[in-house]
Phi, psi and omega in degrees: 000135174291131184306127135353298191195132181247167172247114184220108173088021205290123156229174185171119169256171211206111168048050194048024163287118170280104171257002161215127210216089179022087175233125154239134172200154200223160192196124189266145183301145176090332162269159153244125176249122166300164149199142197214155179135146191293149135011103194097331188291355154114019161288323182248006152275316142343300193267022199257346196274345174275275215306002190067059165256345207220128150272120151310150185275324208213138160102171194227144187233124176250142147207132202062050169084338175254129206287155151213193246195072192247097164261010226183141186284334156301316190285307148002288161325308176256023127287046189358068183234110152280136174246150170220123188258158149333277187345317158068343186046038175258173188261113224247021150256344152297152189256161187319286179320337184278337184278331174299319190241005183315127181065350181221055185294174190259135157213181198273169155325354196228351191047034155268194168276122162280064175309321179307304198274315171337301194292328170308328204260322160295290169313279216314307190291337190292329161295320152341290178253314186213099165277028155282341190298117192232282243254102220258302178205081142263174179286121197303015195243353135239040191273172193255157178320312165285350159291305181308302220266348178290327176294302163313335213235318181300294212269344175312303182281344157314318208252021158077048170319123124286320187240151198214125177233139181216124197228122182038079188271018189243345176307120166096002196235149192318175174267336174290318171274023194260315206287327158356289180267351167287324154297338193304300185287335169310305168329304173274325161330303157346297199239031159074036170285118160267175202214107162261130199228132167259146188186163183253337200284106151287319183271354160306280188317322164304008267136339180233345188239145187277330182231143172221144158251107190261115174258148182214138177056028201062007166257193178260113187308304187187149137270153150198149192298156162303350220222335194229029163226163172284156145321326188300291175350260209324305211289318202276347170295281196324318193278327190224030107096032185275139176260089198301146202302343165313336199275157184286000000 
Protein backbone atom coordinates (compact mmCIF):
# COMPACT_ATOMS: atom_id res chain seq x y z
CA UNK A 1 0.00 0.00 0.00
CA UNK A 2 1.33 3.54 -0.74
CA UNK A 3 2.41 5.44 3.00
CA UNK A 4 -0.17 8.21 3.95
CA UNK A 5 2.65 9.99 4.09
CA UNK A 6 6.13 9.87 3.28
CA UNK A 7 9.02 12.08 4.58
CA UNK A 8 11.96 11.41 2.55
CA UNK A 9 15.82 12.68 3.12
CA UNK A 10 14.42 15.51 5.15
CA UNK A 11 16.83 18.03 6.21
CA UNK A 12 17.07 21.54 7.92
CA UNK A 13 19.72 23.80 9.95
CA UNK A 14 19.35 26.45 12.12
CA UNK A 15 22.62 29.17 12.31
CA UNK A 16 24.82 25.78 10.89
CA UNK A 17 23.31 23.84 13.63
CA UNK A 18 21.72 20.12 11.76
CA UNK A 19 18.80 19.84 13.62
CA UNK A 20 17.60 17.26 10.91
CA UNK A 21 19.84 15.18 9.05
CA UNK A 22 18.62 13.24 5.87
CA UNK A 23 15.54 11.18 8.11
CA UNK A 24 13.24 9.42 6.26
CA UNK A 25 9.79 8.13 7.57
CA UNK A 26 6.82 7.17 6.47
CA UNK A 27 3.09 6.62 8.04
CA UNK A 28 0.64 4.34 7.07
CA UNK A 29 -3.90 4.90 6.99
CA UNK A 30 -4.59 3.06 10.51
CA UNK A 31 -1.10 3.37 12.25
CA UNK A 32 0.40 5.00 14.70
CA UNK A 33 3.95 5.69 14.56
CA UNK A 34 6.07 6.85 17.71
CA UNK A 35 9.29 9.31 17.31
CA UNK A 36 11.54 9.12 20.46
CA UNK A 37 15.07 10.64 21.03
CA UNK A 38 15.97 13.06 24.20
CA UNK A 39 15.92 16.81 23.84
CA UNK A 40 17.24 18.10 20.96
CA UNK A 41 17.52 15.27 18.77
CA UNK A 42 15.75 16.91 15.94
CA UNK A 43 12.04 14.65 16.56
CA UNK A 44 9.79 17.73 16.71
CA UNK A 45 11.58 19.85 14.00
CA UNK A 46 10.88 16.99 11.74
CA UNK A 47 7.99 16.86 12.53
CA UNK A 48 7.21 20.73 12.45
CA UNK A 49 8.55 20.39 9.03
CA UNK A 50 4.95 18.13 7.86
CA UNK A 51 2.75 20.65 10.07
CA UNK A 52 4.25 24.01 8.02
CA UNK A 53 5.57 25.36 11.09
CA UNK A 54 9.23 24.92 9.72
CA UNK A 55 10.47 24.40 5.39
CA UNK A 56 13.26 21.78 5.01
CA UNK A 57 15.90 23.08 3.51
CA UNK A 58 16.33 19.49 1.55
CA UNK A 59 14.20 16.28 0.96
CA UNK A 60 10.78 15.90 -0.16
CA UNK A 61 7.20 15.19 1.51
CA UNK A 62 4.82 12.85 -0.27
CA UNK A 63 1.12 12.19 0.48
CA UNK A 64 -0.90 9.47 -0.77
CA UNK A 65 2.27 9.02 -3.03
CA UNK A 66 2.38 12.87 -4.53
CA UNK A 67 4.94 14.78 -4.11
CA UNK A 68 3.79 18.29 -2.22
CA UNK A 69 4.78 21.60 -0.81
CA UNK A 70 4.10 22.24 2.75
CA UNK A 71 5.50 26.11 3.66
CA UNK A 72 2.79 26.89 5.77
CA UNK A 73 0.12 25.52 8.47
CA UNK A 74 -2.35 26.17 5.94
CA UNK A 75 -0.66 24.09 3.31
CA UNK A 76 -0.87 21.29 6.10
CA UNK A 77 -4.15 21.85 6.37
CA UNK A 78 -4.98 21.26 3.31
CA UNK A 79 -3.38 18.14 2.78
CA UNK A 80 -5.48 17.33 5.97
CA UNK A 81 -2.83 17.16 8.25
CA UNK A 82 -3.63 18.44 12.06
CA UNK A 83 -1.49 19.30 14.88
CA UNK A 84 -2.30 19.11 18.50
CA UNK A 85 0.62 20.89 20.59
CA UNK A 86 0.86 20.41 24.61
CA UNK A 87 -1.12 23.85 24.38
CA UNK A 88 -3.59 22.60 22.80
CA UNK A 89 -5.06 26.40 21.49
CA UNK A 90 -8.08 26.56 22.88
CA UNK A 91 -9.90 29.55 24.17
CA UNK A 92 -10.25 28.88 27.53
CA UNK A 93 -13.61 30.96 28.30
CA UNK A 94 -15.29 29.39 25.51
CA UNK A 95 -17.18 26.48 25.84
CA UNK A 96 -16.46 23.14 23.48
CA UNK A 97 -18.78 24.23 20.47
CA UNK A 98 -17.08 27.78 20.48
CA UNK A 99 -13.92 25.95 20.53
CA UNK A 100 -14.30 23.39 17.90
CA UNK A 101 -15.56 26.02 15.55
CA UNK A 102 -13.30 29.01 16.49
CA UNK A 103 -12.76 30.40 13.24
CA UNK A 104 -14.52 28.21 10.88
CA UNK A 105 -18.40 29.20 13.24
CA UNK A 106 -21.30 27.52 11.23
CA UNK A 107 -23.61 30.86 10.82
CA UNK A 108 -27.39 31.27 9.76
CA UNK A 109 -28.90 32.50 6.34
CA UNK A 110 -28.81 35.68 8.13
CA UNK A 111 -25.25 35.63 9.19
CA UNK A 112 -25.71 35.31 12.37
CA UNK A 113 -24.01 32.35 14.62
CA UNK A 114 -25.70 29.16 14.35
CA UNK A 115 -25.26 27.94 18.14
CA UNK A 116 -27.78 25.62 17.61
CA UNK A 117 -26.08 23.54 14.69
CA UNK A 118 -22.25 23.94 16.30
CA UNK A 119 -23.47 22.61 19.50
CA UNK A 120 -25.51 19.60 17.44
CA UNK A 121 -22.37 19.04 15.59
CA UNK A 122 -20.42 18.77 18.45
CA UNK A 123 -22.43 16.21 20.63
CA UNK A 124 -22.25 14.18 17.43
CA UNK A 125 -18.37 13.99 17.17
CA UNK A 126 -18.11 14.04 20.72
CA UNK A 127 -20.17 10.72 20.72
CA UNK A 128 -17.91 9.56 18.32
CA UNK A 129 -14.71 9.95 20.20
CA UNK A 130 -15.66 10.20 24.07
CA UNK A 131 -19.39 9.46 24.72
CA UNK A 132 -18.47 10.31 28.56
CA UNK A 133 -18.07 14.31 27.15
CA UNK A 134 -21.16 15.59 28.87
CA UNK A 135 -20.14 19.40 29.48
CA UNK A 136 -20.87 20.64 26.30
CA UNK A 137 -20.78 24.05 27.50
CA UNK A 138 -19.05 24.90 29.99
CA UNK A 139 -15.63 26.79 29.59
CA UNK A 140 -12.72 24.67 28.43
CA UNK A 141 -10.54 26.45 31.23
CA UNK A 142 -12.84 24.41 33.40
CA UNK A 143 -12.73 20.96 31.87
CA UNK A 144 -10.26 18.53 33.10
CA UNK A 145 -7.08 17.55 30.94
CA UNK A 146 -8.12 14.55 28.98
CA UNK A 147 -11.75 16.56 28.35
CA UNK A 148 -9.29 19.88 26.89
CA UNK A 149 -7.15 17.19 24.70
CA UNK A 150 -11.08 15.38 23.69
CA UNK A 151 -11.90 19.08 22.51
CA UNK A 152 -8.85 19.34 20.71
CA UNK A 153 -8.56 16.01 18.98
CA UNK A 154 -13.00 16.54 18.47
CA UNK A 155 -11.99 19.37 16.01
CA UNK A 156 -8.81 18.11 14.17
CA UNK A 157 -11.05 15.47 13.03
CA UNK A 158 -14.36 17.32 12.53
CA UNK A 159 -12.67 18.97 10.27
CA UNK A 160 -11.52 16.20 8.29
CA UNK A 161 -7.90 14.94 9.80
CA UNK A 162 -6.22 12.46 7.81
CA UNK A 163 -2.57 12.48 9.48
CA UNK A 164 -3.09 13.55 13.02
CA UNK A 165 0.48 14.84 14.77
CA UNK A 166 0.36 14.56 18.56
CA UNK A 167 3.28 16.05 20.56
CA UNK A 168 3.46 14.73 23.78
CA UNK A 169 -0.71 14.50 24.79
CA UNK A 170 -0.14 12.66 27.87
CA UNK A 171 2.32 15.36 29.31
CA UNK A 172 1.00 16.61 32.84
CA UNK A 173 -1.85 14.60 32.95
CA UNK A 174 -3.22 11.62 35.28
CA UNK A 175 -3.24 8.16 35.09
CA UNK A 176 -7.33 8.19 34.51
CA UNK A 177 -6.83 11.17 32.04
CA UNK A 178 -3.42 9.73 30.21
CA UNK A 179 -5.66 6.20 29.96
CA UNK A 180 -8.48 8.82 28.31
CA UNK A 181 -6.44 10.22 25.63
CA UNK A 182 -5.17 6.61 24.79
CA UNK A 183 -8.20 5.44 24.09
CA UNK A 184 -8.98 8.44 22.43
CA UNK A 185 -6.19 7.63 19.74
CA UNK A 186 -6.97 3.82 19.43
CA UNK A 187 -10.27 5.36 18.32
CA UNK A 188 -9.02 7.16 15.61
CA UNK A 189 -5.99 4.77 14.72
CA UNK A 190 -9.81 2.50 14.09
CA UNK A 191 -11.23 4.70 12.05
CA UNK A 192 -8.16 4.91 9.67
CA UNK A 193 -6.17 7.92 10.89
CA UNK A 194 -3.08 7.93 10.74
CA UNK A 195 -0.92 9.24 13.89
CA UNK A 196 2.70 10.43 14.30
CA UNK A 197 2.39 10.61 18.66
CA UNK A 198 6.03 12.28 19.92
CA UNK A 199 6.34 11.16 23.52
CA UNK A 200 9.08 10.51 26.04
CA UNK A 201 6.67 7.35 27.80
CA UNK A 202 8.56 4.20 25.87
CA UNK A 203 6.05 2.21 27.48
CA UNK A 204 3.32 4.34 26.28
CA UNK A 205 4.82 4.12 23.23
CA UNK A 206 4.93 0.32 23.54
CA UNK A 207 1.41 -0.05 23.78
CA UNK A 208 0.00 2.30 21.49
CA UNK A 209 2.16 2.45 18.49
CA UNK A 210 2.83 -0.03 15.76
CA UNK A 211 6.03 1.42 14.42
CA UNK A 212 8.53 3.70 16.77
CA UNK A 213 11.58 6.15 15.18
CA UNK A 214 14.23 6.68 17.24
CA UNK A 215 16.51 10.07 16.36
CA UNK A 216 19.64 10.72 18.12
CA UNK A 217 22.08 14.25 17.12
CA UNK A 218 19.03 15.06 14.02
CA UNK A 219 19.64 11.85 12.62
CA UNK A 220 17.37 8.41 12.35
CA UNK A 221 18.66 5.82 14.86
CA UNK A 222 16.13 3.03 13.25
CA UNK A 223 12.31 2.72 12.66
CA UNK A 224 11.25 -0.64 13.92
CA UNK A 225 7.96 -2.23 14.61
CA UNK A 226 7.07 -2.85 18.25
CA UNK A 227 6.14 -6.49 18.24
CA UNK A 228 9.68 -7.07 17.23
CA UNK A 229 11.68 -5.10 19.91
CA UNK A 230 12.08 -4.86 24.05
CA UNK A 231 11.78 -1.81 25.76
CA UNK A 232 15.38 -2.26 26.69
CA UNK A 233 15.98 -1.99 22.50
CA UNK A 234 13.94 1.39 22.16
CA UNK A 235 16.03 2.97 25.63
CA UNK A 236 19.14 1.54 23.93
CA UNK A 237 18.30 3.34 20.41
CA UNK A 238 17.67 6.43 22.56
CA UNK A 239 20.37 6.57 24.95
CA UNK A 240 23.25 5.18 22.83
CA UNK A 241 22.05 5.62 19.75
CA UNK A 242 22.35 1.52 19.39
CA UNK A 243 20.53 -0.07 16.24
CA UNK A 244 18.51 -3.66 17.18
CA UNK A 245 19.77 -6.38 15.24
CA UNK A 246 15.97 -6.01 13.88
CA UNK A 247 15.91 -2.80 12.40
CA UNK A 248 16.35 -2.40 8.63
Amino acid sequence: MTPLVEMKDISIAFGGVQAVDHVSIDLHAGEVVGLLGHNGAGKSTLIKCLSGAYKADSGEIRINGKPVTIASPRDAREQNIETIYQTLALADNLDAPANLFLGREIVTGTGMLNDAKMEAETRKIMARLNPNFRKLKAPVKALSGGQRQSVAIARAVYFNAKILIMDEPTAALGVHETQMVCDLIMELKAQGLGIFLISHDTRQMMSLCDRVSVMKNGQLVATVRVEDVTEDDILGMIIMGKKPAVAA
